[in-house]
N, C-alpha and C positions, 0 to 999 in steps of 0.2 A: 488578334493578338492574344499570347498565352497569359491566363492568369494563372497568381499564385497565392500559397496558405500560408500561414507562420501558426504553427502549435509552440504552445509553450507544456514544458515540463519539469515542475516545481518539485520536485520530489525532495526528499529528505537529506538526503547526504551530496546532492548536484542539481542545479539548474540549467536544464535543457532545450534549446531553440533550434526550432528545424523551420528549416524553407522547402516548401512541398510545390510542386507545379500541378496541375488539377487531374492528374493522373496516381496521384499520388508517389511519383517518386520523389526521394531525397536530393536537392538541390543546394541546400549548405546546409552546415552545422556549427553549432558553438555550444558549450559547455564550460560551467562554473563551479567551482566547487565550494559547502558553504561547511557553517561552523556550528555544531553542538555545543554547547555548555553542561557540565555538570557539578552543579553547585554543589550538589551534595547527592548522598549514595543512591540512586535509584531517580534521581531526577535527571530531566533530560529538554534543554532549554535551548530556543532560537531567540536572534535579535531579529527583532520583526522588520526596525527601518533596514540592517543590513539586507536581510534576505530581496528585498524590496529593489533597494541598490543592485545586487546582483541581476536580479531581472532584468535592470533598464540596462545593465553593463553587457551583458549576455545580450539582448536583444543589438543594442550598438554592433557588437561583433558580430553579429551577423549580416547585420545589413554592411558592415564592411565588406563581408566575405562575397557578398553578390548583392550589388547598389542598382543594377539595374532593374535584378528580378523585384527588388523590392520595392521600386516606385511601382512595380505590380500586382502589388498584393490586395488581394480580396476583400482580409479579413485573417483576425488574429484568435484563437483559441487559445483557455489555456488547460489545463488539467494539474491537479496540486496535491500534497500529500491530504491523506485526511484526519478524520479528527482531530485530538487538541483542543485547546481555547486559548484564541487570540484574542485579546482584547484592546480598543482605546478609549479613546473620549471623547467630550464632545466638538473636540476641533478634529478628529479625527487622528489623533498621535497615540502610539502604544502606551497603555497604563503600565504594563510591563511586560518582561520577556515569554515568548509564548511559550506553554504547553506543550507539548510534542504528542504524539501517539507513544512515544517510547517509553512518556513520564511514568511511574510506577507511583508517584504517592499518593494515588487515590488507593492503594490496596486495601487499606483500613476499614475505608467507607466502601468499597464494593464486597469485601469482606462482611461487614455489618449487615450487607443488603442481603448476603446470600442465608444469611443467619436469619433474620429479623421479616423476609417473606417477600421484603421488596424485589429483589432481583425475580421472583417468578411472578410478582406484579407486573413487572415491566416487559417481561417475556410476553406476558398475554396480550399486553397493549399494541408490542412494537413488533414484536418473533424477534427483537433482538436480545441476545442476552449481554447484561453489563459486564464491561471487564473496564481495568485501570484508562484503557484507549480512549475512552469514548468523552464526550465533553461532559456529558452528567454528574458523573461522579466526581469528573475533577472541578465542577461547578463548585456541587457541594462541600468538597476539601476549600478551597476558595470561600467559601462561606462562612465556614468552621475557623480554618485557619488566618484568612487576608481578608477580613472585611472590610476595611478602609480600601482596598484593591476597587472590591465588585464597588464600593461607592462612589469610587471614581469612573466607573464604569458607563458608557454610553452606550456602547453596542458590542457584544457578543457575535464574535465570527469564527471561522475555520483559516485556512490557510489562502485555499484560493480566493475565498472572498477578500481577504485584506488587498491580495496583487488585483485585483477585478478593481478595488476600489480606489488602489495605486494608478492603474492605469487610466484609469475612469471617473472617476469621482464621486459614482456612485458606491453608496454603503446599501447592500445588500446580501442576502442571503440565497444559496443555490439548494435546488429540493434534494441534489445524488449527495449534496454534503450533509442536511438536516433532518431527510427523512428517516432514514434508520434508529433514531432518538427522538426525535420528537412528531411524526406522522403515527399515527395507527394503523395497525394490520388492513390490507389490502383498502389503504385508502391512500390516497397522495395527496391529503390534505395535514396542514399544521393542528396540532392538539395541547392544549394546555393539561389533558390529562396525566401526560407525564411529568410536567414541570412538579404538579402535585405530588406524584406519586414517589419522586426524587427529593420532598421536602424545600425544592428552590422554585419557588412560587413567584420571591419578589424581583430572582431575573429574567420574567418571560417576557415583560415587556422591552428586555435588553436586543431580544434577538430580531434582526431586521428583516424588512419584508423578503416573500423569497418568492426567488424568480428560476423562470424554465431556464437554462442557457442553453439549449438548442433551439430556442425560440426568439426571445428577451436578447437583445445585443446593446453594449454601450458602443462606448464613441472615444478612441484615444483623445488623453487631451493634449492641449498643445505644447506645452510644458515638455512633457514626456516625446509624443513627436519631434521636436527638436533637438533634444539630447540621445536620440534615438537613429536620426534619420529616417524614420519614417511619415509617411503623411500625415498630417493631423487630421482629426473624421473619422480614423478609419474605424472599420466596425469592429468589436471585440467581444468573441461570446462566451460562453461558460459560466466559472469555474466552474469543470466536473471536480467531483471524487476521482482520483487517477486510476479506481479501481475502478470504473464506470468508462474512464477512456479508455482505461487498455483495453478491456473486451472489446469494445466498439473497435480501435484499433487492431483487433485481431478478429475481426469481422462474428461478432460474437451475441445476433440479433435476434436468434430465435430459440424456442423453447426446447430445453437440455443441452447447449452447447455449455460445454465446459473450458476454462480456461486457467490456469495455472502460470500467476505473474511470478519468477525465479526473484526477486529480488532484495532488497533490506529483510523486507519478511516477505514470507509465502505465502501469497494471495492463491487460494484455490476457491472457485466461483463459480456456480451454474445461473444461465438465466434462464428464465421462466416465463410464463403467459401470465399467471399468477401466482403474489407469494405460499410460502409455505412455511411450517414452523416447524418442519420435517430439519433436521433432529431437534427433539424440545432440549430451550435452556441451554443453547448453543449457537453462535456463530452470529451472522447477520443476513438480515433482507433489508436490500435495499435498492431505496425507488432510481431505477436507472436512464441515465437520457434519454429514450423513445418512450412514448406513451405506453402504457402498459404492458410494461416491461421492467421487471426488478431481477435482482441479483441475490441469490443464495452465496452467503459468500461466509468460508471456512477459514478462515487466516491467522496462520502459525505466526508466531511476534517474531521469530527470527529464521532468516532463511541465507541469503550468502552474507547475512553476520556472523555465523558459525564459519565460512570461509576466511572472512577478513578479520577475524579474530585468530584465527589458526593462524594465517599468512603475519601478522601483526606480532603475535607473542613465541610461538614456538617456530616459524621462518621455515624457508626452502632452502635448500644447498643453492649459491650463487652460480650465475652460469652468466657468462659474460655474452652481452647481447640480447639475450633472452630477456624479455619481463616476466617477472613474476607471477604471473597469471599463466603464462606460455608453459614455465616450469611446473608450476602446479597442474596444470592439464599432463603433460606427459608424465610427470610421477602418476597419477591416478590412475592412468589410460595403462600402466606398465603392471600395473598391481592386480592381479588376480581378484574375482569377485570374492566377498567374505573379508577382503582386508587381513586375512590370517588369523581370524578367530574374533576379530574387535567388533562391537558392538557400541554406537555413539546415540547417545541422546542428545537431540538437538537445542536444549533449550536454553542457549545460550543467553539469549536479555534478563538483563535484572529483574524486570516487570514479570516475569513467569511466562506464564502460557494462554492462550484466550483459544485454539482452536484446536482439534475436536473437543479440549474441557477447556476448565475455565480452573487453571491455580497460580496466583502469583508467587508461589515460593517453590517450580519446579526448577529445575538446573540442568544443566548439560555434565554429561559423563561420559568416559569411553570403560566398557565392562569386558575385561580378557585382556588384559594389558600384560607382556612378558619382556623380559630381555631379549630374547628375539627378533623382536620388532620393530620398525624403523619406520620414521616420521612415513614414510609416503603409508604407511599400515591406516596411521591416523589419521593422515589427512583423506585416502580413498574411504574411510568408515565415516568421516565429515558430511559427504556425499553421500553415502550408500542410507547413513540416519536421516537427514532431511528428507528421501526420496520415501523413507518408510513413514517419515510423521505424512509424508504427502499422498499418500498409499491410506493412511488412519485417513484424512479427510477426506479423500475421495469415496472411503466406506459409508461415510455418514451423508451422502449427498440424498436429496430427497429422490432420484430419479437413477437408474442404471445408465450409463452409458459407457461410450468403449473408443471414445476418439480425447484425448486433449488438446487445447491450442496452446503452447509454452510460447512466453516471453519473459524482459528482463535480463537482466545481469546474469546469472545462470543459466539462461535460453543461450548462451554464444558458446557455452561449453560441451563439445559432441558428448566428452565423455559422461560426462552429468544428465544430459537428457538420454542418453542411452541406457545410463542407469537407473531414470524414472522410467522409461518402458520398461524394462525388464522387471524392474522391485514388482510398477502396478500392475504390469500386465494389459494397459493402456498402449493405443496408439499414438504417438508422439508428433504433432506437426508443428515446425518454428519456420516462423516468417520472415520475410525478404524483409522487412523493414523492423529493423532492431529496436526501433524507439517507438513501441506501440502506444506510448500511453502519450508523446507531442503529435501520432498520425492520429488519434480517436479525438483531441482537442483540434485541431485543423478538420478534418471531416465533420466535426459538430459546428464549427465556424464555417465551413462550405454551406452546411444545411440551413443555416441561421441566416447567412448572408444572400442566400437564394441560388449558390452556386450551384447545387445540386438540390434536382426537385425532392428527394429526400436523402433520410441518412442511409437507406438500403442504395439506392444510386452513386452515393458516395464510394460507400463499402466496397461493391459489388465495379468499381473502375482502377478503387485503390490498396485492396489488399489481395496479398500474392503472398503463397505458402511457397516458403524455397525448398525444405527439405520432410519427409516422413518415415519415421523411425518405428519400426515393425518391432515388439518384441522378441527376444531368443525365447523358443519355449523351453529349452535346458536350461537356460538363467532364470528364467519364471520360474522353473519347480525350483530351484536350487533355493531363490528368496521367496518363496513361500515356509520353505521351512526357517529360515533368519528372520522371518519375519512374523511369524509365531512365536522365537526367543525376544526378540526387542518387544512384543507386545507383554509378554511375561515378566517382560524388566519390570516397563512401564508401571505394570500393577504393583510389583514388589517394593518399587521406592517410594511410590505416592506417601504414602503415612512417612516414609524415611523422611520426604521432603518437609513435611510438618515438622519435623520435629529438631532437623538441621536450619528451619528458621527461629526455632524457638530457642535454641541455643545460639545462634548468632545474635539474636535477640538478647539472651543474659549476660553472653560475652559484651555484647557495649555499653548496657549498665554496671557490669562489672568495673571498666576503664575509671 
């Protein structure tokens, strides 16, 4: 009798549940979409019990969509955004609404760091370097600003851990969500020398034991199985970092494979045998689901946000029948390379930039803007700039290589991956299973659960490349030279960008 997986996929703006049969193909799906809050200018806030809710709703609907496959499920995975800081107490209920990765008001205090020594303290400790994302910094904002918060404080978690401990009961900590902050360079053990080194000493005891989840499985509880339809018992392993599933998901296990996840932001990510601090005072390592195995990982804060802010504020001409997506592909795909002279920097989130630098007060611009030209100009240089920041990250990788694995919300788009072949000059391959980061939490739940004797076994039954995108070498030479202007943007507004914070800055004193 066939068995089957259920990955869960927590990600930021949708929760995602797939039913996998042990070949890995797709057998149902459900999808939920959740809610941001933004209290105030640069902050960016979840409800922790909604999100929670969505889950068990999301997972319901699935087992509606196929009741049978699911009285056969294996084992459940999950994989979830990362960083933040979610917090509760000690009956285990939110002290307040989480932290996001999108939050921006730690700038101040990552700012202070890069000033005052810490940030290349912490470099040397972790090979991560701090940005607004990470929970550290927004620790110590929390420290500064909410004290009463952290002392109502019992345990300090991430995302996936709160739904691990939703569905489980277990309050725990996963090593692909805490290593990159608080493990040491090329050790996969916990270290209090950064709690130090960050000034928040008196939350180290906040943070819970932490556990393999390719290894370490809970058990749904009952509660939740029956609002759920599914068994109670079952095994349920993880949380990963989603950046940790999607590789794994896009079969991404050995040393220089690259991967590039299209989505909220741009994940660009090599794994390795061992870490590396190749490029210094930049990006992350981090310790990845297999045993000695970590993740160089590059990641732009915004990636088809620059999309869904174009499609959101400035819109596509209506086409009846068409979605909105469908229109925006064929405008771009109609639009000649160059966009007709436009040039976009992609830095659309408030929070700035974490990859290949680190500035919270970069912005998004289009530079050659005329009367001439017509939204599909802007929207195809939407595409052509995120392709070139992802072009800067690939330059900074510790290792040469010449294949990518795309996935994500912008892995469905031809015209968009044909335009990262071309900008980088990379080989482009997207996979037959669009939702890499619910297939890498179900394959980690395969391995955990003993379904497969390992997670290469998994891998190697369930992922399949559908298409590979050769680049044009006339579109190569042509974005090599656009792509030595965009780099000369880049350098010309930095100081610009200092200085348009500093005046937005006088501007709201001034009110």
């Amino acid at each position: 009798m066939s068995e089957y997986l259920i990955g869960i996929d927590a990600g930021t703006s949708v929760v995602k549940c797939v039913l996998y049969d042990a070949a890995g193909r797709q057998v149902a799906r459900a999808a939920t979409g959740t809610e941001i809050s933004r209290p105030q200018p640069g902050w960016c806030e979840q409800d922790m019990n909604a999100l929670a809710g969505q889950v068990e709703a999301t997972l319901a609907e699935l087992v509606a969509k196929a009741p049978a496959e699911a009285r056969r499920v294996r084992a459940i995975g999950i994989s979830a955004q990362g960083d933040g800081t979610w917090l509760v107490d000690e009956e285990g209920r939110p002290v307040r609404p989480a932290l996001l990765w999108l939050d921006a008001r730690a700038a101040s205090v990552v700012r202070r760091w890069q000033e005052d020594g810490t940030a290349d303290r912490l470099f040397a400790l972790t090979w991560t370097a701090p940005c607004v994302s990470l929970q550290p910094p927004q620790l110590r904002w929390l420290q500064e600003n909410e004290p009463d918060t952290l002392a109502r404080t019992h345990a300090v978690l991430h995302a996936g851990d709160w739904i691990f401990y939703r569905l489980t009961g277990i309050l725990s900590s996963e090593r692909s969500q805490v290593g990159h902050t608080y493990f040491l360079r090329r050790s996969e053990t916990f270290s209090a020398q950064t709690f130090s080194a960050c000034g928040i000493e008196p939350w180290l005891d906040r943070i819970p034991p932490v556990r393999d989840g390719l290894s370490a499985v809970g058990t749904l509880r009952p509660a939740i199985a029956e609002r759920t339809g599914l068994p109670a018992g079952l095994p349920v392993a993880g949380p990963l970092f989603d950046v940790c599933a999607s590789a794994i998901g896009l079969g991404a296990l050995h040393d220089g494979d690259v991967c590039t996840i299209m989505g909220s932001a741009a994940i660009h990510e090599m794994t390795l045998a061992e870490p590396s601090p190749v490029p210094n005072g930049i990006g992350y390592n981090i310790v990845m689901g297999p045993k000695n195995r970590w993740l160089r990982m590059l990641s732009s804060m915004a990636g088809t946000l620059n999309v869904d802010w174009f499609l959101k504020t400035i819109g596509v001409p209506a086409s009846s029948g068409q979605p909105v997506y469908t229109v925006a592909e064929n405008m771009v795909s109609g639009t000649s390379p160059g966009a007709g002279g436009l040039i976009y920097l992609p830095f659309i989130d408030a929070a700035g930039e974490r990859s290949p630098f680190v500035n919270d007060a970069a912005r998004a611009m289009w530079f050659g803007l005329h009367s001439g030209l017509e939204k599909r100009h802007m929207l195809r240089a939407v595409y052509e700039g995120v392709a070139m920041a992802a072009r800067d990250s690939y330059e900074h990788m510790p290792k040469p290589f010449s294949t990518v694995r795309a996935a994500g919300g912008g892995a469905k788009s031809a015209a968009w991956m044909g335009i990262l072949a071309d900008v980088s000059g990379k080989v482009v391959n997207v996979f037959a299973e669009e939702e890499c980061g619910a297939l890498g939490a179900a394959l980690a739940a395969g391995t955990a659960s003993g379904l497969y004797s390992s997670l290469e076994e998994g891998v190697g039954v369930a992922v399949r490349i559908a298409r590979q995108i050769e680049p044009d070498p006339k579109r190569m030479e042509y974005y090599d030279e656009r792509y030595g202007v965009y780099k000369a943007l880049l350098s010309a507004v930095l100081p610009l960008w200092e200085e348009r914070a500093a005046a937005a800055s006088g501007a709201a004193e001034a009110q």
